[in-house]
N, C-alpha and C positions, 0 to 999 in steps of 0.2 A: 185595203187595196192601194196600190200604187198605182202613177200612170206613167206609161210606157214610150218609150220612141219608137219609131220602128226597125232600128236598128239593135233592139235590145229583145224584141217579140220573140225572136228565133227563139231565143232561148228557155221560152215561157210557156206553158199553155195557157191557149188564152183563154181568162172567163166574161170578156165583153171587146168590145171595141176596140176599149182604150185603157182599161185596167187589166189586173193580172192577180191573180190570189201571192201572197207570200211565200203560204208555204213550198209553193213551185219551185222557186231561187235554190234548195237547199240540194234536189236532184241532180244538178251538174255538178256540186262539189264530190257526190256519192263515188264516182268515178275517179276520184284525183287518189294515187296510191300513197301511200300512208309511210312515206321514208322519213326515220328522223332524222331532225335538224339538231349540230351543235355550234359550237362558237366559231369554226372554220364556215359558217354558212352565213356570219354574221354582211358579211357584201351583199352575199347575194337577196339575204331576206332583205335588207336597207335598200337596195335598186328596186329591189321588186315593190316596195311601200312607197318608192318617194314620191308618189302623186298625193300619197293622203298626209292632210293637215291636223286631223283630229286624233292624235298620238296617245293621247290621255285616254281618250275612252277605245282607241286600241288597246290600249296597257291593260285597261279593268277587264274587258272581255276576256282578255287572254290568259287572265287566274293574276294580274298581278296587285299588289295591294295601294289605294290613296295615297299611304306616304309615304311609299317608296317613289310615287312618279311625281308627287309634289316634291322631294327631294330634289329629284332628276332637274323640276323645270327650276328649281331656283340655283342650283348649282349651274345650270346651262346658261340661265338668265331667259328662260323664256324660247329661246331661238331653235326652235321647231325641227330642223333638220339635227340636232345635236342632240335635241329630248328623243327624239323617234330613236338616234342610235344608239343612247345609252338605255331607251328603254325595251329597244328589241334582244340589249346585250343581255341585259336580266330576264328576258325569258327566256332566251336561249339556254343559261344558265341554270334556270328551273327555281329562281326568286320567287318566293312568297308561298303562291295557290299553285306553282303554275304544276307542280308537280302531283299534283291529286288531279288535276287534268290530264296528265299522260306526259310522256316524253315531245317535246316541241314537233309539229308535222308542219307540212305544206297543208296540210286538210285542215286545221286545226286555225288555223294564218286566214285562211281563207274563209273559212267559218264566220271568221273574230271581222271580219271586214264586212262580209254579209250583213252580221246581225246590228254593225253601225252606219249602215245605210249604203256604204261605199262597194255598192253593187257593181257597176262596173271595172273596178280595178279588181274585185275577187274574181272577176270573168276572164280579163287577162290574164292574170298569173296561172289561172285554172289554166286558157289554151297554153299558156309559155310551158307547162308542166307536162302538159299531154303531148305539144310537139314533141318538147325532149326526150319523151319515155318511146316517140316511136321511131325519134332518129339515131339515138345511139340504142347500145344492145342493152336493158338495162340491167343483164345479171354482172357481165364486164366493165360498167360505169359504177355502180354498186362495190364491187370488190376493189376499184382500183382507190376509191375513197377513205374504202374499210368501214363503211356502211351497210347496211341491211334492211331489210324490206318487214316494216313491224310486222306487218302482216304474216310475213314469216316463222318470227322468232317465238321461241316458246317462252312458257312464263317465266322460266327460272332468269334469261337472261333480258327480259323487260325488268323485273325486280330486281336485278343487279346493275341494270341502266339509272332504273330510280334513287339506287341507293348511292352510287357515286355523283347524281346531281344533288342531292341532300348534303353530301358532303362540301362539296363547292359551297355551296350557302355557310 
């Protein structure tokens, strides 16, 4: 159990006062719709993370491998905003795991934030995602990217997704 503020309870049922079960945290991502992310998203996943410090164990969560992101930090020198975006570039890319986990999502991002404690910034990017989707049209913001909605697509063209990020590696 965790304990809660009360600015964070909204989003929880509660199982006492002051705690909150886990497994609760995962039902607000259920909703977050499932668009892939590529290297054109690199900004925006990077604004959307820059609150979190802890880049490394973003990286592991999110299928990428030890020595790729110790690479990252000694090439960088250590300096946290440079490791976050060269290690959010290699997942976008689909480096290491990350592609037996699926094509890169905001669901996925947010999941990876969850499960390293950094609860409240997956809550944000969750509402930032869900405003967007109600204020533009999302089949019209979608095509004008040249994006698509995985949830959509059929398999043939998920495995044709995977296999052009295999490539880049």
């Amino acid at each position: 159990t965790t304990v809660l503020k009360d600015n964070h309870s909204i989003w929880f049922e509660q199982v006492s006062e002051d705690t909150v079960s886990i497994s609760h945290i995962y039902q607000s991502v259920d909703s977050i719709p499932i668009m892939s992310l590529g290297d054109d998203d690199l900004d925006d996943v990077c604004k959307a993370v820059s609150g979190c410090v802890m880049w490394m164990q973003l990286g592991l969560e999110l299928g990428l491998k030890y020595s790729r992101l110790k690479m990252i930090e000694i090439e960088r020198r250590g300096r946290n905003s440079y490791c976050m975006r060269d290690m959010i570039a290699a997942w976008l890319r689909g480096k290491d795991k990350v592609v037996k986990e699926g094509v890169p999502t905001w669901k996925q991002l947010i999941q990876a934030l969850t499960n390293i404690g950094e609860i409240s910034l997956s809550e944000e990017i969750s509402l930032n995602i869900k405003k967007q989707r109600k204020v533009s049209n999302p089949v019209r913001s979608e095509k004008k990217k040249g994006r698509r909605d995985v949830s959509t697509d059929d398999k043939r063209s998920v495995k044709k997704r995977k296999k052009e990020m295999k490539k880049r590696r």
